[in-house]
C-alpha positions in Angstrom: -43.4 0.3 -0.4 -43.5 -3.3 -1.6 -42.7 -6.6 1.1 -38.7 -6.2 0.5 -38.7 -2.3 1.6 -41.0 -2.9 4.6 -38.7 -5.8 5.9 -35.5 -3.7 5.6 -36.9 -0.3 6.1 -33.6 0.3 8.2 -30.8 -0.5 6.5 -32.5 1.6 3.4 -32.8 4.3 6.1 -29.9 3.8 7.5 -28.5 3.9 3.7 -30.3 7.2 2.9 -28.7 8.7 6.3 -25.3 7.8 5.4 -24.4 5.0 8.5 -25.3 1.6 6.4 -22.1 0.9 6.3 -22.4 -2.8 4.5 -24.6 -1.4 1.3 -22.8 -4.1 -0.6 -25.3 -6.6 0.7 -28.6 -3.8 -0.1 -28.0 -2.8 -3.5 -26.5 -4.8 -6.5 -27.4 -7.9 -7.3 -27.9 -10.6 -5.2 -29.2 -14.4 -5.0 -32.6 -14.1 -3.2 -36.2 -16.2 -3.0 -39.5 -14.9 -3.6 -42.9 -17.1 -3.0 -40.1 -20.4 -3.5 -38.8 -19.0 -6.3 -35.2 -18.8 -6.4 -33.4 -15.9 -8.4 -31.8 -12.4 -8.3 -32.8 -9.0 -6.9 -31.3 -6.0 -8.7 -31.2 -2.6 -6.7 -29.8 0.5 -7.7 -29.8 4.2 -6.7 -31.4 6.6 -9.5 -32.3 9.4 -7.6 -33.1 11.6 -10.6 -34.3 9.1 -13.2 -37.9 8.5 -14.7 -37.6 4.9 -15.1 -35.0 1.8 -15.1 -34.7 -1.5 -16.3 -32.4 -4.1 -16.4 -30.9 -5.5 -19.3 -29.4 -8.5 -20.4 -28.7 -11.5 -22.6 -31.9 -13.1 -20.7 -33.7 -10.7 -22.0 -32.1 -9.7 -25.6 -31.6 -7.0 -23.8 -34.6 -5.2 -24.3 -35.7 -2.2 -21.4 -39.1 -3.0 -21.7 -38.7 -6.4 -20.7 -37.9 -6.0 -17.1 -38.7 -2.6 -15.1 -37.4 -1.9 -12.0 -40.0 -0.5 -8.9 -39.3 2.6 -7.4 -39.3 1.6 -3.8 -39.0 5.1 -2.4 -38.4 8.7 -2.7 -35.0 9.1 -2.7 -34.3 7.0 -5.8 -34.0 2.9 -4.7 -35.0 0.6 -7.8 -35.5 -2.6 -7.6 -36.4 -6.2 -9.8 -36.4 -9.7 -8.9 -35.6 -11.9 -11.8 -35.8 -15.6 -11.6 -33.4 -18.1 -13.5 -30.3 -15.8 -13.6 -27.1 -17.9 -13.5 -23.7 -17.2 -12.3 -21.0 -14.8 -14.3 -24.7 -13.3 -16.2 -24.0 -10.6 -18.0 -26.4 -7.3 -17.3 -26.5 -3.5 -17.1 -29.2 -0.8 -16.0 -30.9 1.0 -18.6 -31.4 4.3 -16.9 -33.7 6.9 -18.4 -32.9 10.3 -17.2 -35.0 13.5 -16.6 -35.2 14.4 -19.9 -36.0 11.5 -21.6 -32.7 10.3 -22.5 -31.6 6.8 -21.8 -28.5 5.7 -20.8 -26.9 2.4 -20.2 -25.1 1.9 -17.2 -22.7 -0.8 -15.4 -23.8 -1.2 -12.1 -21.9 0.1 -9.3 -22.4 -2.6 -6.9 -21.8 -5.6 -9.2 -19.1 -8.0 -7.9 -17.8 -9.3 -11.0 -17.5 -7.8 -14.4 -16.9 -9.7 -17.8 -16.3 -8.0 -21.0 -17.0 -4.2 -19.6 -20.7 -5.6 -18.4 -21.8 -6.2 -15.3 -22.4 -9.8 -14.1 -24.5 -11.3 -11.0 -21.4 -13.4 -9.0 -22.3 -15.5 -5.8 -19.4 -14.8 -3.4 -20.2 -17.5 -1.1 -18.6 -21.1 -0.7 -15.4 -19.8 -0.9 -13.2 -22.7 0.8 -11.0 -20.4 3.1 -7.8 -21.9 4.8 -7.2 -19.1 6.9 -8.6 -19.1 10.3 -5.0 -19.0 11.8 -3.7 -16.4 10.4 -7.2 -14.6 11.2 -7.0 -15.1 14.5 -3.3 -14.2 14.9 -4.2 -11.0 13.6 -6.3 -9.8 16.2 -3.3 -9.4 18.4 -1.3 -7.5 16.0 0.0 -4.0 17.2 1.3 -2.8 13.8 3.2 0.6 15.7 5.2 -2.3 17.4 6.0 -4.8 14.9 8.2 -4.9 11.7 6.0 -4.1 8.4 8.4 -4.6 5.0 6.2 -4.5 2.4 6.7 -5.4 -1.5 4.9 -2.8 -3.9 3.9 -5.2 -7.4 1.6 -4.4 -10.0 0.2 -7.5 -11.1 0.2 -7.2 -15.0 3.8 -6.2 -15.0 5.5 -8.6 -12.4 6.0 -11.3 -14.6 4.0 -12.4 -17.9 3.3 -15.6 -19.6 5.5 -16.6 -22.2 3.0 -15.4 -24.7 3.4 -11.8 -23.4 -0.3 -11.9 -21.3 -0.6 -11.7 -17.5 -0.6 -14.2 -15.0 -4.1 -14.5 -13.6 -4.8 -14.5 -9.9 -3.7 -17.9 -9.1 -0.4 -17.8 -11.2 0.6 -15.1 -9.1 -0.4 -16.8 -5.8 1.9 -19.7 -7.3 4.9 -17.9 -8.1 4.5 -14.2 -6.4 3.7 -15.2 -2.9 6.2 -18.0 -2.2 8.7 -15.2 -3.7 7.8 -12.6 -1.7 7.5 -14.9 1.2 11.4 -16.1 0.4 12.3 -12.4 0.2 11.6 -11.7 4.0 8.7 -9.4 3.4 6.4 -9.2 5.5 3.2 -7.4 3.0 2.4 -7.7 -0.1 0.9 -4.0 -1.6 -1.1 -4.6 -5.5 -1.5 -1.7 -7.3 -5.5 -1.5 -6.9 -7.0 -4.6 -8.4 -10.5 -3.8 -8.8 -11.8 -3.2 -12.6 -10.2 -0.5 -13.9 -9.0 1.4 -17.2 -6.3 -0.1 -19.1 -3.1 1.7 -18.9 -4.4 3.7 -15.6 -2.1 1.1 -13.7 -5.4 0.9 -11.6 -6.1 4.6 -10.2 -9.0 4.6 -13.0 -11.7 2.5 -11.2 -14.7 1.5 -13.2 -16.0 -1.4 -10.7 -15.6 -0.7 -7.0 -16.8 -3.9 -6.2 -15.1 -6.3 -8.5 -11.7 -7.6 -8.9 -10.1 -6.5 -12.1 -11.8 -9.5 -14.6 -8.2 -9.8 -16.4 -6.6 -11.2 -14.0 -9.3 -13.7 -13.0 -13.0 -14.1 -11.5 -13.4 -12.7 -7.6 -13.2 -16.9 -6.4 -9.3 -16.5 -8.4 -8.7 -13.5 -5.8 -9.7 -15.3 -3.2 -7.4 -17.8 -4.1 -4.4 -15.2 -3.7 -5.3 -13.7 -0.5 -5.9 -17.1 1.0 -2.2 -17.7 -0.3 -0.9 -14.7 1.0 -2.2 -15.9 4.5 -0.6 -19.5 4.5 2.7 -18.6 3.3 2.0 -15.9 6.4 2.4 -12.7 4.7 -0.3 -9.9 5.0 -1.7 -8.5 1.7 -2.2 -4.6 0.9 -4.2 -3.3 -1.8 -4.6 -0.1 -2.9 -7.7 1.8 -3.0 -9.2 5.1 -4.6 -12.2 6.6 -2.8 -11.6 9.9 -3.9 -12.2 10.0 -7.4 -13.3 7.9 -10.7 -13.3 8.1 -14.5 -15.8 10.1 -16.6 -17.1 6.7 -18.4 -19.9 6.1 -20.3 -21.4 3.0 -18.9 -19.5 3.9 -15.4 -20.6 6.2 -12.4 -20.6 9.6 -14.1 -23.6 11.5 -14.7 -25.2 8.0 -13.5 -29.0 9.1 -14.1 -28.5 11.7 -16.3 -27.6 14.2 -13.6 -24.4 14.3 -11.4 -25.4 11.6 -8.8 -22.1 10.0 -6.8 -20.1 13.1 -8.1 -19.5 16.9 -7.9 -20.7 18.7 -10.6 -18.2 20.5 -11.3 -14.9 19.3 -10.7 -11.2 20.8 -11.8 -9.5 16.9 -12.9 -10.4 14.5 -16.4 -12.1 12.3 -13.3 -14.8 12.9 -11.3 -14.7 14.0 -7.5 -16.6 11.8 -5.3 -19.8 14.3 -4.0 -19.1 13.0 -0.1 -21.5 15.3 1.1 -24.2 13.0 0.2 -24.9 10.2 2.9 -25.9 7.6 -0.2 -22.0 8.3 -1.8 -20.6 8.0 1.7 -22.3 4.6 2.4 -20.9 3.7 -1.3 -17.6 4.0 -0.4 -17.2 3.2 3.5 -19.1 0.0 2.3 -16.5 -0.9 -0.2 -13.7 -0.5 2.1 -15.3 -2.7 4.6 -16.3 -5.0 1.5 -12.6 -5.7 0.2 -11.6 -6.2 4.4 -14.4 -8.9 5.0 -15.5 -10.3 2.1 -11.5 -11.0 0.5 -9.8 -10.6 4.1 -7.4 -8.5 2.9 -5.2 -7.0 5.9 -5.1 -3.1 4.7 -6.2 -0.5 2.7 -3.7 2.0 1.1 -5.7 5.4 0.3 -4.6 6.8 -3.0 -4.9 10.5 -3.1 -5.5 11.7 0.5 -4.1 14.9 -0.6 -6.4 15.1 -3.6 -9.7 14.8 -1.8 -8.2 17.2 1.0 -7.5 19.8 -1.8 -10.0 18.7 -4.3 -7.0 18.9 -6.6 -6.3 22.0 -7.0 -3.6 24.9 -4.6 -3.6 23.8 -1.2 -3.7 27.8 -0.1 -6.8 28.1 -2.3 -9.1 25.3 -1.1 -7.9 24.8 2.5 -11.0 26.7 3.6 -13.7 25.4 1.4 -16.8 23.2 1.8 -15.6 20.4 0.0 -12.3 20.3 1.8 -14.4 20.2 4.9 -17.0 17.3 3.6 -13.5 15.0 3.0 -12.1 15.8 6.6 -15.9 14.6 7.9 -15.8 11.9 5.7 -12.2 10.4 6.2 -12.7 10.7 10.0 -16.0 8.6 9.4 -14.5 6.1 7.5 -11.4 4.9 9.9 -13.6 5.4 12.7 -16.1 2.6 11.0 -13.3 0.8 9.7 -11.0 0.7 12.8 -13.9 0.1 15.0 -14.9 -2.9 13.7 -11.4 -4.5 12.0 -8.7 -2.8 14.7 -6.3 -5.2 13.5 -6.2 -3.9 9.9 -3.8 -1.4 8.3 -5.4 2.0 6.7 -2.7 3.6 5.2 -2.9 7.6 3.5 -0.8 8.6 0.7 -1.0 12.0 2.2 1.8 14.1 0.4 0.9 17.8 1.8 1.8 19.0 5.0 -1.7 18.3 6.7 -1.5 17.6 10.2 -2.5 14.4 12.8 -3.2 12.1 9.7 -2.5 9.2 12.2 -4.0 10.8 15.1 -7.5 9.1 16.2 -10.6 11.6 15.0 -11.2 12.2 19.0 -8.2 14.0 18.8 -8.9 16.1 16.1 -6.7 13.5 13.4 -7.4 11.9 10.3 -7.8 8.3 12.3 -5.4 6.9 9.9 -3.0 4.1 11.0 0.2 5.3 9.0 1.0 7.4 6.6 3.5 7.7 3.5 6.5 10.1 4.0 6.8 11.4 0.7 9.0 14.2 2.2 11.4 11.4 3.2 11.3 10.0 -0.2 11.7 13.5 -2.2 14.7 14.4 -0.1 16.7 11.2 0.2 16.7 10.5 -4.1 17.6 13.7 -4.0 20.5 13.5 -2.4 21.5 10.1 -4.0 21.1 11.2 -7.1 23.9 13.7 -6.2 27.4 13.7 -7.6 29.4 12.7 -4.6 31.2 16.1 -4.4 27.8 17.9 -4.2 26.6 15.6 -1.2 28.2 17.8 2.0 26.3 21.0 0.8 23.0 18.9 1.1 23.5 17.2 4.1 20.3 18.2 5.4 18.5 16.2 2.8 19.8 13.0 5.1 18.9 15.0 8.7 15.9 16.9 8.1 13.6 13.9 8.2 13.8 13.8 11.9 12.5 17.0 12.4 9.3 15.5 11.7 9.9 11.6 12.1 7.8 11.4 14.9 4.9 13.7 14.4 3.3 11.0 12.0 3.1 7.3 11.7 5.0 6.8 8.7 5.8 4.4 6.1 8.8 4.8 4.1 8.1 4.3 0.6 10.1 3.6 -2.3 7.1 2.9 -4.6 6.1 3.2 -8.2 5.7 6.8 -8.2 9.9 6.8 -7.6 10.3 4.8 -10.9 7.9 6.2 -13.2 6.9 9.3 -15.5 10.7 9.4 -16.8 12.4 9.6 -13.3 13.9 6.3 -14.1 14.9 3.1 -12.3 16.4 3.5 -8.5 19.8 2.1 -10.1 19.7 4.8 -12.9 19.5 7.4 -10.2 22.8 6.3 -8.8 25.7 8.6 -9.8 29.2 6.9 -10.9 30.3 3.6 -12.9 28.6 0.4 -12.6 29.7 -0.8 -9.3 29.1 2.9 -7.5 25.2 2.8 -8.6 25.5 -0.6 -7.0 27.2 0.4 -3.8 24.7 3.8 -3.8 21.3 1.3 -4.1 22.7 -1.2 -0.9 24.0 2.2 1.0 20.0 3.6 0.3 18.3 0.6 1.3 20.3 0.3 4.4 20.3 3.5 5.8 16.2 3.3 4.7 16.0 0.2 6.8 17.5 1.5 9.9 15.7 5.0 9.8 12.3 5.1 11.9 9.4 4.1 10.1 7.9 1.3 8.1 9.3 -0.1 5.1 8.0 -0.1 1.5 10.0 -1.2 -1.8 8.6 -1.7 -5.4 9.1 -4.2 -7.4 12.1 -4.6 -9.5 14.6 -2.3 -6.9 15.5 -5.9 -5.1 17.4 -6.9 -7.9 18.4 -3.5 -9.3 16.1 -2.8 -12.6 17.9 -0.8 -15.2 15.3 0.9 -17.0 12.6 2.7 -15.6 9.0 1.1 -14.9 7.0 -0.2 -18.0 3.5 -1.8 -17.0 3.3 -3.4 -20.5 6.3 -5.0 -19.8 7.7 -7.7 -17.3 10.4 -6.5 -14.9 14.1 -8.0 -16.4 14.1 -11.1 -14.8 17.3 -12.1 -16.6 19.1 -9.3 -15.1 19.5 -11.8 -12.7 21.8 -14.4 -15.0 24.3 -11.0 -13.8 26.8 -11.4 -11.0 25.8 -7.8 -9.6 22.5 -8.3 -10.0 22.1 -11.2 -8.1 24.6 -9.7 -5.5 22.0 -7.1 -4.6 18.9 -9.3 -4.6 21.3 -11.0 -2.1 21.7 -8.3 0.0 17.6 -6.9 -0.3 16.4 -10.3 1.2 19.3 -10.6 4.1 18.3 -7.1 4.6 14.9 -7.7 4.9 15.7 -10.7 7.4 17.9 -8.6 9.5 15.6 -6.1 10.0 12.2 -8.7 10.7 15.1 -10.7 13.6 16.5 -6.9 15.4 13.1 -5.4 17.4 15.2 -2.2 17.5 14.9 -1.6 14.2 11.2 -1.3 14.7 9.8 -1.7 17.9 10.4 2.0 19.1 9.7 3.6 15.3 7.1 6.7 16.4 9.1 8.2 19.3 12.7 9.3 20.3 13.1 6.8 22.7 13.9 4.2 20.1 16.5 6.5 18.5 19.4 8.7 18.9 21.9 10.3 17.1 25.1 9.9 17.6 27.0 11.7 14.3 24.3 13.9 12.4 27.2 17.2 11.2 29.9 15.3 9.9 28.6 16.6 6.5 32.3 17.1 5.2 32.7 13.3 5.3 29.3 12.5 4.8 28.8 10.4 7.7 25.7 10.1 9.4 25.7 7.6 12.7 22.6 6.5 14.7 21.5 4.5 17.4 18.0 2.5 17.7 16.5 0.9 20.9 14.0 -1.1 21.6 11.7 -1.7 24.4 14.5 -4.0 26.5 17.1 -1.6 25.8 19.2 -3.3 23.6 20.4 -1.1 20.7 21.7 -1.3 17.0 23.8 1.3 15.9 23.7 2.1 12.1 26.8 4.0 10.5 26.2 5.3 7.1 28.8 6.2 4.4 27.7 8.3 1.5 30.9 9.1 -0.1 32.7 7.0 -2.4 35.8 7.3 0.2 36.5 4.8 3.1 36.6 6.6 6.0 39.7 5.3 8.1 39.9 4.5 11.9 36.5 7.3 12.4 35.6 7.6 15.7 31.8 7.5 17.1 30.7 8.4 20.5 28.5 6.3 22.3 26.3 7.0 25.8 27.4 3.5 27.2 30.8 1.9 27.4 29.7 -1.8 25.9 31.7 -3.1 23.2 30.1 -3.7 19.6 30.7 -6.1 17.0 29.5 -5.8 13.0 26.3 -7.6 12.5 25.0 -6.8 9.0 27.5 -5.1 6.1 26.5 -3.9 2.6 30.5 -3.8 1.8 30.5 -7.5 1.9 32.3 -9.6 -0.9 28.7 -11.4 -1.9 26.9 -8.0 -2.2 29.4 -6.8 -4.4 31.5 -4.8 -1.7 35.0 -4.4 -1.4 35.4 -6.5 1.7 36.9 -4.2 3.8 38.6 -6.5 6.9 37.0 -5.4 9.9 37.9 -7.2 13.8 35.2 -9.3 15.4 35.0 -7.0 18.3 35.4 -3.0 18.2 36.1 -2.4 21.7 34.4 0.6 23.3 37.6 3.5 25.0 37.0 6.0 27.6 37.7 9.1 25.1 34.4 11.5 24.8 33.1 12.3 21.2 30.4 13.9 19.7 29.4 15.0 23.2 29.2 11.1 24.8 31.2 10.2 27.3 32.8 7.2 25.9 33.4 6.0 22.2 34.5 3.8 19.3 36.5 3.3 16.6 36.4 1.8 12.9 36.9 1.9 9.4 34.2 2.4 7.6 34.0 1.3 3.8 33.4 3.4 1.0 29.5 4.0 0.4 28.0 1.8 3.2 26.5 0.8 6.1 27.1 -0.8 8.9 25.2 -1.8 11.5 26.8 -2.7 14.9 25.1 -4.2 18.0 26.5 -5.4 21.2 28.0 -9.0 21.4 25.4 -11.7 22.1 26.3 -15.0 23.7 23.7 -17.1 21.0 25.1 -17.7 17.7 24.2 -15.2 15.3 21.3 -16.1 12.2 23.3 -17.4 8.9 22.3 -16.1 5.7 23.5 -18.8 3.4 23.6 -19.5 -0.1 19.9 -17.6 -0.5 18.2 -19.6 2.1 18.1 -18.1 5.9 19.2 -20.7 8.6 16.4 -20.4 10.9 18.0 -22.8 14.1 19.5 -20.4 16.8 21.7 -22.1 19.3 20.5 -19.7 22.3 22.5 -19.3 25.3 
């Protein structure tokens, strides 16, 4: 064992074990000092190869030129090469059992250029940040309002020319946007190297931000962004499988090393039996939090990994299924231990139960999870011809059979708009203005429904066509009346909900809601009322018929008057403008099995959301721009 090994004997223990949980900063390459000589280590994990060597323009890239040492039995290389400068290109020529070499990215590198590896120094990044990294510590996310905006970068916006923005163009346009919108998150489709055309869920470098877009410093530069504009920034992130490339992870030294050997998809199943694969990936999670300070973690493909792809029935059972529950559990329990203020979200589609409870309980340790089952059922019943909506009424109830057995986020994302299910506009039954009035009715009733908030991007202004991540979203949509109407209504929406705690203060229990009409599926009414932890209460009224429902009684549990607060039927969102009276007063006639009640008409496909009179003046969205100064009682 040569003077490195015996000086970190245990984090390469600890690495071989499965509990060194920052690897990032063992294997790869990094800036280090030998006998006062400054340069580069390279480490890597060959188990099963004969020999490796690194490889590079320094060296005409020639194997024989630099060999790596073996530094134990398990399969650590290593080289120290002096002179290497920053963004150098290199790979690992790997030379397997039999003989054959192969040439290899590295899995560790931090930046790659041109499909190579490079060595990257991270450090003397100038972050602006400390507040909002210190704010976050008292976060309680199951308490707060989380509205977050789903983009893939490359399709956002482009350059005139037709190329993407880099990093820092979207810091400069995309953040201050979605910082205007009233969102609270920002979500990117995963940015780290990946496959073209795999929108990302093809990752070829764990470790380094996709090189299209920008070097890991231009990253940086967008998460620090993110922060000062204070908005939290998501990315998503695929531990459970990768691409079967040639210079990439597969068959790394000739022999199935990071993956299963046999596995049912085109990608490879990460092997999370093995402690060294385990490190790999519960070190890149805690890589992407600290190094980039990114706020949360989306996992792609909990399901996948539970399943190992294949019949849920068939696999529940199996080994493999039981290595991913171990190694999820592990991972939020590292994760959450050390960054409790940071979101780890599972897009968890099956009907596996306690995602979101802690692994002491017997959960997944996750802090929220997608309802897809929410998602399937609601576009469902939008996507209804009106007539066809009271025999499917359950499509709006049913979700709260479950609402509170899970943390959920409710997601409108990319996997709504894509694969030819079209836009959220072309899912809308009826003429022009109905689609319109069916998106505002949707997003309202998704706003006031338990559970976080997630919308991709284009839906705010009402996208036509479906999804194309060659192309830009239709920006000039927005030289449209109705367009801009909606976009309009999206970011008062989105400011309504962040200013009313009952909206989201109460989301994972039935104390923060209540029905109040849930079988009115003739009329297609559904009528609900949220609390929060004062006790003061919005009451959302939603209709989804094309028909205004005239002077419809509600019962309520309290006799307190109401008054209308937030409207999709307004004028400037492209609503009729139904007149409504500044106060509905509350009578003493039962309904709906409450003792007292109220009465209203209630627009064609709408919502309305009512809350008791307040003596402070109410926010004023204005002319796109929300008037902050309340005049408080």
């Amino acid at each position: 064992m040569n003077a490195f090994a015996k000086r970190n004997e245990m984090p390469i223990s600890c690495f071989h074990q499965g509990s060194n949980f920052h690897a990032y900063e063992l294997l790869g390459s990094r800036s280090s000092k030998r006998k006062g000589v400054s340069g580069v280590v390279f480490r890597v994990w060959a188990p099963h190869a004969k020999s490796v060597s690194v490889v590079g323009d320094f060296n005409l890239w020639n194997r024989a030129q630099n060999p790596m040492d073996r530094i134990n039995e398990e399969g650590l290389w290593e080289a120290f090469l002096p002179g290497i400068k920053q963004g150098e290109p290199y790979q690992y020529s790997v030379e397997g059992t039999d003989g054959m070499l192969f040439l290899k990215s590295d899995p560790y590198a931090y930046y790659r250029a041109e499909g190579k590896s490079a060595y990257y120094d991270l450090s003397r990044f100038n972050w602006k940040d400390g507040e909002w990294m210190e704010q976050r510590k008292l976060h309680k996310h199951l308490g707060e309002a989380i509205n977050i905006y789903e983009v893939h970068a490359g399709s956002w916006k482009r350059n005139e020319d037709g190329s993407v923005l880099n990093f820092r163009k979207l810091a400069d346009e995309l953040v201050p946007y979605v910082a205007d919108m009233g969102y609270t998150h920002l979500q990117l489709l995963p940015v780290m190297e990946h496959k073209q055309g795999s929108w990302g869920y093809e990752v070829t470098g764990y470790y380094a931000p996709d090189s299209r877009y920008g070097t890991p410093k231009d990253f940086m530069y967008l998460v620090n962004k993110c922060h000062e504009q204070g908005i939290g920034i998501i990315v998503d992130w695929v531990p459970g499988h990768f691409p079967k490339d040639e210079q990439g992870m597969a068959l790394f030294d000739g022999s199935a090393c990071y993956e299963y050997e046999n596995t049912p998809w085109e990608s490879c199943f990460f092997d999370l039996s093995r402690p060294e694969v385990s490190c790999f990936l519960i070190s890149n999670a805690m890589y992407w939090l600290e190094k980039y300070h990114i706020d949360g973690l989306r996992v792609d493909s909990v399901s996948a990994m539970l399943y190992l792809g294949s019949g849920q029935e068939q696999r529940l059972h199996t080994r493999e299924t039981r290595e991913a529950v171990d190694f999820l559990k592990r991972m939020n329990t590292a994760v959450l231990s050390d960054h409790p203020d940071v979101l780890m979200i599972a897009e968890e589609s099956s009907a596996w139960p306690m995602v979101t409870k802690p692994p002491y309980a017997g959960g997944l340790g996750f802090s929220f999870k997608w309802n897809s089952g929410w998602s399937h059922d609601i576009l469902h019943y939008m996507s209804l011809d009106p007539t066809y909506r009271s025999y499917n009424h359950d499509k709006i109830t049913f979700s709260l059979m479950y609402a509170f057995s899970e943390n959920f986020v409710l997601p409108l994302s990319h996997d709504e708009v894509s694969n030819g299910k079209g836009s959220l506009l072309s899912k809308m039954p009826g003429e022009h203005n109905q689609k319109f009035a069916g998106v505002r009715t949707l997003l309202g009733y998704m706003m006031a429904h338990p559970g976080k908030k997630l919308q991709f991007m284009g839906n705010e202004f009402g996208q036509f066509v479906e999804w194309n991540d060659s192309q830009p979203l239709d920006w000039h949509l927005l030289d449209y009346d109705s367009h801009r109407k909606l976009k309009q209504y999206v970011r008062d929406l989105n400011y309504f909900y962040r200013d009313n705690p009952p909206l989201w203060e109460i989301d994972n229990s039935w104390d923060g809601f209540q029905w109040l009409v849930h079988d009115d599926q003739s009329q297609c009414v559904a009528a609900f009322r949220r609390t929060d932890e004062d006790g003061r209460d919005i009451i959302a009224i939603c209709n989804f018929a094309p028909v205004q429902r005239d002077n419809y009684r509600i019962g309520i549990p309290q006799f307190q008057d109401y008054e209308i607060v937030m409207n999709s039927d307004e004028v400037r969102y492209g609503g009729s403008g139904l007149p409504h009276p500044e106060k509905i007063s509350a009578e003493y006639t039962p309904m709906h099995g409450k003792p007292y009640s109220i009465r209203l008409d209630i627009p064609a496909m709408s919502v309305l959301f009512l809350a008791p009179p307040r003596r402070e003046e109410k926010k004023a969205y204005e002319k796109g721009s929300a008037i902050d100064a309340v005049i408080t009682e």
